[in-house]
PyMOL Python script that loads the backbone (N, CA, C, O; Angstrom):
from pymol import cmd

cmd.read_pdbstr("""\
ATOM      1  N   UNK A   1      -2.353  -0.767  -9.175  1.00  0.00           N
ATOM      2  CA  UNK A   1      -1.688  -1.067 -10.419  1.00  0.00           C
ATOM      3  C   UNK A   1      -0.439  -1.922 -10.186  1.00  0.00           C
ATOM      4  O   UNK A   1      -0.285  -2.947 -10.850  1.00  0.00           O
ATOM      5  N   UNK A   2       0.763  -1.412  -8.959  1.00  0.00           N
ATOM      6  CA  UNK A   2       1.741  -2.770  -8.997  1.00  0.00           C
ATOM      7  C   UNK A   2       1.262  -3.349  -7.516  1.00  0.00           C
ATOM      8  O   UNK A   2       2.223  -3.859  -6.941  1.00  0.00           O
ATOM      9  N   UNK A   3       0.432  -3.390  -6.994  1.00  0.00           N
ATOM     10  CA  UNK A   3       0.551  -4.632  -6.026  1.00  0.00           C
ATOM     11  C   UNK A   3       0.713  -4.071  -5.044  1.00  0.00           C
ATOM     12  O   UNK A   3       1.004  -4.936  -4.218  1.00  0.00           O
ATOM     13  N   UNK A   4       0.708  -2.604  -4.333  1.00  0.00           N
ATOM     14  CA  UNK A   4       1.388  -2.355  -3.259  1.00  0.00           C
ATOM     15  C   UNK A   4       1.136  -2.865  -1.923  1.00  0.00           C
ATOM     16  O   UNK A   4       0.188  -2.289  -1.388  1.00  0.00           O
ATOM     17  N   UNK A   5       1.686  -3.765  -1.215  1.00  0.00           N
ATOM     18  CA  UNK A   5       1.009  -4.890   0.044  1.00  0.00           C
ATOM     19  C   UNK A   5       2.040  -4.460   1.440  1.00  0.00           C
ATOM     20  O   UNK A   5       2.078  -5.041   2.525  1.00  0.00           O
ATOM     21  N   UNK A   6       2.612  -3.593   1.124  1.00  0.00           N
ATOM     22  CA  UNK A   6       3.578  -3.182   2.615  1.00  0.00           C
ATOM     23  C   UNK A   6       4.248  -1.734   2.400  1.00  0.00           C
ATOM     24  O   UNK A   6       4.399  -1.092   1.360  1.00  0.00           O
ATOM     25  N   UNK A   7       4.524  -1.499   3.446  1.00  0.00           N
ATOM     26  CA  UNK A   7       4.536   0.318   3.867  1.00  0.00           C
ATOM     27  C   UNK A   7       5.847  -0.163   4.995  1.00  0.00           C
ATOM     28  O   UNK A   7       5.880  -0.939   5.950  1.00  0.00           O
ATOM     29  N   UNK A   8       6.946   0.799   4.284  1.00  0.00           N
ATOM     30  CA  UNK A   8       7.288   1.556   3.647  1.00  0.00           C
ATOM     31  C   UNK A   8       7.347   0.308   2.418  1.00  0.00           C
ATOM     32  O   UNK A   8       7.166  -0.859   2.763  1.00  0.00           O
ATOM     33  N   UNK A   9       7.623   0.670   0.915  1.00  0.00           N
ATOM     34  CA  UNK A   9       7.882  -0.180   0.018  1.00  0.00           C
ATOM     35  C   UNK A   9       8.228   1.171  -1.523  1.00  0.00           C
ATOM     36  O   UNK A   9       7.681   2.131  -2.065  1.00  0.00           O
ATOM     37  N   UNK A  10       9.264   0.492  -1.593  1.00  0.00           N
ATOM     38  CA  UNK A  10      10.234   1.215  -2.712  1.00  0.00           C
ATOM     39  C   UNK A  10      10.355  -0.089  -4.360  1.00  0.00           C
ATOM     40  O   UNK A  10      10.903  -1.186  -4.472  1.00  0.00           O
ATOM     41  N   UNK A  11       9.683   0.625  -5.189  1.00  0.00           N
ATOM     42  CA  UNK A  11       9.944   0.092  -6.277  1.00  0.00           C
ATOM     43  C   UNK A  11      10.551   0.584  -7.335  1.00  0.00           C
ATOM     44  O   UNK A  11      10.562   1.780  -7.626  1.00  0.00           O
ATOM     45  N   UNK A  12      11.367  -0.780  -8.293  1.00  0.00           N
ATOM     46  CA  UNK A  12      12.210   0.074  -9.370  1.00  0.00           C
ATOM     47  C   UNK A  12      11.249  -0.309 -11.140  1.00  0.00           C
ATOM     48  O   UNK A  12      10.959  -1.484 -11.368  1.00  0.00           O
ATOM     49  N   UNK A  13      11.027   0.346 -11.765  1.00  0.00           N
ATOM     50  CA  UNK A  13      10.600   0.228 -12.588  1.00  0.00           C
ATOM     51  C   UNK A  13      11.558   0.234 -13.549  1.00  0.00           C
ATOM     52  O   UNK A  13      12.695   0.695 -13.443  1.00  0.00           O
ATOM     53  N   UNK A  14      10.788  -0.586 -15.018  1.00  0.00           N
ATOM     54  CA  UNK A  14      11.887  -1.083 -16.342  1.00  0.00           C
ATOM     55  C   UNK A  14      11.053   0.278 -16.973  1.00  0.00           C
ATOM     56  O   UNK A  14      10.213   0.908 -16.331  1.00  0.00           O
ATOM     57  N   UNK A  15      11.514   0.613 -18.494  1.00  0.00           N
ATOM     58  CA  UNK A  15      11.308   1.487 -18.905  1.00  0.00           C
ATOM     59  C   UNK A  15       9.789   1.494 -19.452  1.00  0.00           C
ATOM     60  O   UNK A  15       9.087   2.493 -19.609  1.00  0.00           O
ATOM     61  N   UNK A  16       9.412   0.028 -19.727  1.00  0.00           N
ATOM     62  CA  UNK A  16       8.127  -0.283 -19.674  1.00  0.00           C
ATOM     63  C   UNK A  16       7.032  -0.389 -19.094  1.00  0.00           C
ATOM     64  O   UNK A  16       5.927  -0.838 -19.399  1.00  0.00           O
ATOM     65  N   UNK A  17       7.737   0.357 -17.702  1.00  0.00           N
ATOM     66  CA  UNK A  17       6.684   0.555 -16.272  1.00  0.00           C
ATOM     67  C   UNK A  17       5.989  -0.893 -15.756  1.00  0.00           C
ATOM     68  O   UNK A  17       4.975  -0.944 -15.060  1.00  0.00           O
ATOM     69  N   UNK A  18       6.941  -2.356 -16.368  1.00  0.00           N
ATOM     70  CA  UNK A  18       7.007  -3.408 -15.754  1.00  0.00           C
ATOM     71  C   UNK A  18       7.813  -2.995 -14.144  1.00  0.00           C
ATOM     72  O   UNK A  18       8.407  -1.948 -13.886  1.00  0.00           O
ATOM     73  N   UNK A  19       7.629  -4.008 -13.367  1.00  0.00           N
ATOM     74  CA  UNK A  19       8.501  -3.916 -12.110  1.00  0.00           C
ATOM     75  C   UNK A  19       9.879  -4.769 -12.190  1.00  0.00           C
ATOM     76  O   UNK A  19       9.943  -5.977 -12.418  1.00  0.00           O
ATOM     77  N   UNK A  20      10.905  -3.944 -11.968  1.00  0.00           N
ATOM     78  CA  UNK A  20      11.817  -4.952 -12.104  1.00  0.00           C
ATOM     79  C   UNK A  20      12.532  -5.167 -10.805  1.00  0.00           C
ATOM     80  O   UNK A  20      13.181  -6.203 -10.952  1.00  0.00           O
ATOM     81  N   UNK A  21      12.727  -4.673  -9.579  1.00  0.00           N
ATOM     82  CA  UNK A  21      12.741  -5.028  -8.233  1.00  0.00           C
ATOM     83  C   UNK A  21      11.847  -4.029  -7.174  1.00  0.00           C
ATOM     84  O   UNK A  21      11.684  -2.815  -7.304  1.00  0.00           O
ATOM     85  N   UNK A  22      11.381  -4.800  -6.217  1.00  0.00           N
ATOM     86  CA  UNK A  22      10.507  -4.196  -5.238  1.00  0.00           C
ATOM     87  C   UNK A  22      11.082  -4.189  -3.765  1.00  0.00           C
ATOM     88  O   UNK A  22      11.579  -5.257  -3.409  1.00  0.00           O
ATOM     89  N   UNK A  23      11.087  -3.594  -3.242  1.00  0.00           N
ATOM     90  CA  UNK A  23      11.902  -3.843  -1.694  1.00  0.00           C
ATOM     91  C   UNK A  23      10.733  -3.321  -1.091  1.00  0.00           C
ATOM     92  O   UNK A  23      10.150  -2.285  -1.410  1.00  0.00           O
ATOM     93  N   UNK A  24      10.367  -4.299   0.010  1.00  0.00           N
ATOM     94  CA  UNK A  24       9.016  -3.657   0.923  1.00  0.00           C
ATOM     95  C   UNK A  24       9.570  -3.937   2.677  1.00  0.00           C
ATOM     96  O   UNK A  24       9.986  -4.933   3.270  1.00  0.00           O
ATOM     97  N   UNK A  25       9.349  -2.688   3.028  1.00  0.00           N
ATOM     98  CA  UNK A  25       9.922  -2.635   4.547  1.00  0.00           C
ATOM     99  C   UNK A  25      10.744  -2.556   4.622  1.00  0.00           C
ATOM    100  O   UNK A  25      11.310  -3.024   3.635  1.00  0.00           O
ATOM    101  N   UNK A  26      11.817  -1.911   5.795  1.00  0.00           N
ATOM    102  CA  UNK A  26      13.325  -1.387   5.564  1.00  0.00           C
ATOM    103  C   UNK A  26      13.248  -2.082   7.447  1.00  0.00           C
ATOM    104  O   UNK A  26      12.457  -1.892   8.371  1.00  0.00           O
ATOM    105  N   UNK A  27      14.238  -2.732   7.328  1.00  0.00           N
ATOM    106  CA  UNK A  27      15.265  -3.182   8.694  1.00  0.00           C
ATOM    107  C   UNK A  27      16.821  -2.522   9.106  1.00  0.00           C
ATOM    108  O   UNK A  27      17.980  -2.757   8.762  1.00  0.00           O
ATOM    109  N   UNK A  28      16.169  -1.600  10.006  1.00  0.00           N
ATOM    110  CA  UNK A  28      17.280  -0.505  10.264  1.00  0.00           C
ATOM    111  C   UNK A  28      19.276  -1.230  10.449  1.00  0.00           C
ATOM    112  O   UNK A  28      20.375  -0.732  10.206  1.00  0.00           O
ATOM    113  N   UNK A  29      18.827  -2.524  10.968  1.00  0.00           N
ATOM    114  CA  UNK A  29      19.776  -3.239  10.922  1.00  0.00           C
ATOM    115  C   UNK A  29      20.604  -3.453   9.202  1.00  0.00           C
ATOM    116  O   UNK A  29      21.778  -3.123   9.038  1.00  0.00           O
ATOM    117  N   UNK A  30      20.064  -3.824   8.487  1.00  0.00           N
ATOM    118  CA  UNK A  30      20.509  -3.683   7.196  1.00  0.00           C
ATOM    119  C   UNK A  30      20.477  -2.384   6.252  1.00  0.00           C
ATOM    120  O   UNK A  30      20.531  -2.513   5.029  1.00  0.00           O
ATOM    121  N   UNK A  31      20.412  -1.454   6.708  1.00  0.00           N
ATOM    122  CA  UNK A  31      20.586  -0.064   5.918  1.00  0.00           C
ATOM    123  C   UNK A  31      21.146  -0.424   4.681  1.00  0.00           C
ATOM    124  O   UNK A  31      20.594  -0.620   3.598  1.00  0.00           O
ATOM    125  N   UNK A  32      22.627  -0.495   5.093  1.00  0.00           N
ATOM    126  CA  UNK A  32      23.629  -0.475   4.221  1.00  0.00           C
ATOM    127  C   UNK A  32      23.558  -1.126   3.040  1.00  0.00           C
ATOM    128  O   UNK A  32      23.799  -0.736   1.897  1.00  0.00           O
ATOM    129  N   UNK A  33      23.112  -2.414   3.560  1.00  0.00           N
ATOM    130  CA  UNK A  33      22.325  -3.641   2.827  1.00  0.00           C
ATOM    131  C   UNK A  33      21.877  -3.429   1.733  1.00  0.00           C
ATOM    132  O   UNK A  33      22.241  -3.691   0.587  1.00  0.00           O
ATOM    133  N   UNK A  34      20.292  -2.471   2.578  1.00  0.00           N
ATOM    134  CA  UNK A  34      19.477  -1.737   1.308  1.00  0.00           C
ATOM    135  C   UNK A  34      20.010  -0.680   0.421  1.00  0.00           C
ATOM    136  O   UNK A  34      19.506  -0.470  -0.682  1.00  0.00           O
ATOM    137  N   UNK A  35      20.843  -0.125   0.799  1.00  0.00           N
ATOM    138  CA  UNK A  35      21.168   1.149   0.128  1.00  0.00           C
ATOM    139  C   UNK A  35      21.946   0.612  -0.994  1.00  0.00           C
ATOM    140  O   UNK A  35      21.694   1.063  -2.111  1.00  0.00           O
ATOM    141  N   UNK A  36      22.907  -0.336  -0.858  1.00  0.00           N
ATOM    142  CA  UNK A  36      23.948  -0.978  -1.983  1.00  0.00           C
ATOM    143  C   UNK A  36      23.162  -1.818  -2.777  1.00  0.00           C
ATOM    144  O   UNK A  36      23.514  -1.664  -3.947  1.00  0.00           O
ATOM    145  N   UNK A  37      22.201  -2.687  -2.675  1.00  0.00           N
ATOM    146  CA  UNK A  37      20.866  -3.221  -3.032  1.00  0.00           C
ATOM    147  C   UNK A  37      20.590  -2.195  -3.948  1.00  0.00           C
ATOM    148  O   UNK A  37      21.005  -2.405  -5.088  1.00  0.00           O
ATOM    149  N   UNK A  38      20.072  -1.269  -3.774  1.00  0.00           N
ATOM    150  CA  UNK A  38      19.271  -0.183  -4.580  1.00  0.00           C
ATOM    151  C   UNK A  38      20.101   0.620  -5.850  1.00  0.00           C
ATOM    152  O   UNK A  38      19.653   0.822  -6.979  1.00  0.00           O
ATOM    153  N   UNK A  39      21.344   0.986  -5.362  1.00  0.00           N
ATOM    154  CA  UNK A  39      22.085   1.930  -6.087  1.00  0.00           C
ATOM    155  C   UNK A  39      22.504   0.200  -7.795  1.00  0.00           C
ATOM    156  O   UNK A  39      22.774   0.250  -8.995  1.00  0.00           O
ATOM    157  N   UNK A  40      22.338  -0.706  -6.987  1.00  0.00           N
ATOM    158  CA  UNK A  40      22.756  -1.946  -8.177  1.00  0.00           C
ATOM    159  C   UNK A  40      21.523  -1.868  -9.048  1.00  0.00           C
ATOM    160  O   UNK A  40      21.835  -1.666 -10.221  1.00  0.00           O
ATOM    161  N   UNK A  41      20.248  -1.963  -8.850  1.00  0.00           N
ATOM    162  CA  UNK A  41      18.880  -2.125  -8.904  1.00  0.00           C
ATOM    163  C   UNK A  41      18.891  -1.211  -9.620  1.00  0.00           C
ATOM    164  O   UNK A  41      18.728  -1.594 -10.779  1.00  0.00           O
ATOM    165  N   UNK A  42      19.031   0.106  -9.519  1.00  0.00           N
ATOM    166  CA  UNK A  42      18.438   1.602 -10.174  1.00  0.00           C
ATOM    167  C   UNK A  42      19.654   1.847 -11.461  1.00  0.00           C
ATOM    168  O   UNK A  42      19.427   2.651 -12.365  1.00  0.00           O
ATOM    169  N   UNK A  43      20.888   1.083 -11.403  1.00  0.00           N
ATOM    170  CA  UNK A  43      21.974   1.034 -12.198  1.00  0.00           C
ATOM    171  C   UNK A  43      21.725   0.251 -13.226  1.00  0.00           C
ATOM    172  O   UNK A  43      21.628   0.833 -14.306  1.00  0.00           O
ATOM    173  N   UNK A  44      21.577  -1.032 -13.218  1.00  0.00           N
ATOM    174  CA  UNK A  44      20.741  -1.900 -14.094  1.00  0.00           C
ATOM    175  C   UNK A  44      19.347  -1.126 -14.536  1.00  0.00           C
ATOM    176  O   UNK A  44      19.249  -0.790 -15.717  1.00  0.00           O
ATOM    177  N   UNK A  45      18.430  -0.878 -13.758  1.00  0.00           N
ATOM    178  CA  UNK A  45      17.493  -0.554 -14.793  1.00  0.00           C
ATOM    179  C   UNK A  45      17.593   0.601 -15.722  1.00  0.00           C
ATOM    180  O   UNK A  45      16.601   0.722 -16.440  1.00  0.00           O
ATOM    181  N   UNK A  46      18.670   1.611 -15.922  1.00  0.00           N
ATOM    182  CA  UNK A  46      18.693   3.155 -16.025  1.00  0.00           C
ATOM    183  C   UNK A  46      19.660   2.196 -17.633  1.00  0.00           C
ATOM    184  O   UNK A  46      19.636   2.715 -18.749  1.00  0.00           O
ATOM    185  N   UNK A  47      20.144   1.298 -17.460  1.00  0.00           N
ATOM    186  CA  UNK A  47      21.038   0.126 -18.882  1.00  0.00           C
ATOM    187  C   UNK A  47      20.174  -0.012 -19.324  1.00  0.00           C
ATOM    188  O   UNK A  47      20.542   0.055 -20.497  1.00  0.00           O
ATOM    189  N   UNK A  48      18.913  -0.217 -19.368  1.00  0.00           N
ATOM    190  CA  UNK A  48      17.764  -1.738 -19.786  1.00  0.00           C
ATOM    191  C   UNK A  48      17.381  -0.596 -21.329  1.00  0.00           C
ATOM    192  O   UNK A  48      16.588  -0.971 -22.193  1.00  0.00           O
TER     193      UNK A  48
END
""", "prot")
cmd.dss("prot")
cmd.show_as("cartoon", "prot")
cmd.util.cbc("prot")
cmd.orient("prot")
């Protein structure tokens, strides 16, 4: 149903169960990266 093409892969859904960001694969080097990435991502969509 969304496409899933890589493992690990974290998606954020709109309230319409459109996709509104997808992050696929995590690079231990950028944690932080991802984590501040996400908390923006899940903040915006929780507005929509």
């Amino acid at each position: 149903m969304y496409g899933i093409y890589g493992y690990p892969q974290t998606i954020i859904l709109r309230k319409n169960h459109m996709i509104k960001h997808q992050f696929v694969g995590i690079n231990v080097n950028d944690i932080e990266e991802f984590k501040n990435q996400f908390k923006i991502e899940v903040k915006e969509a929780l507005l929509e």
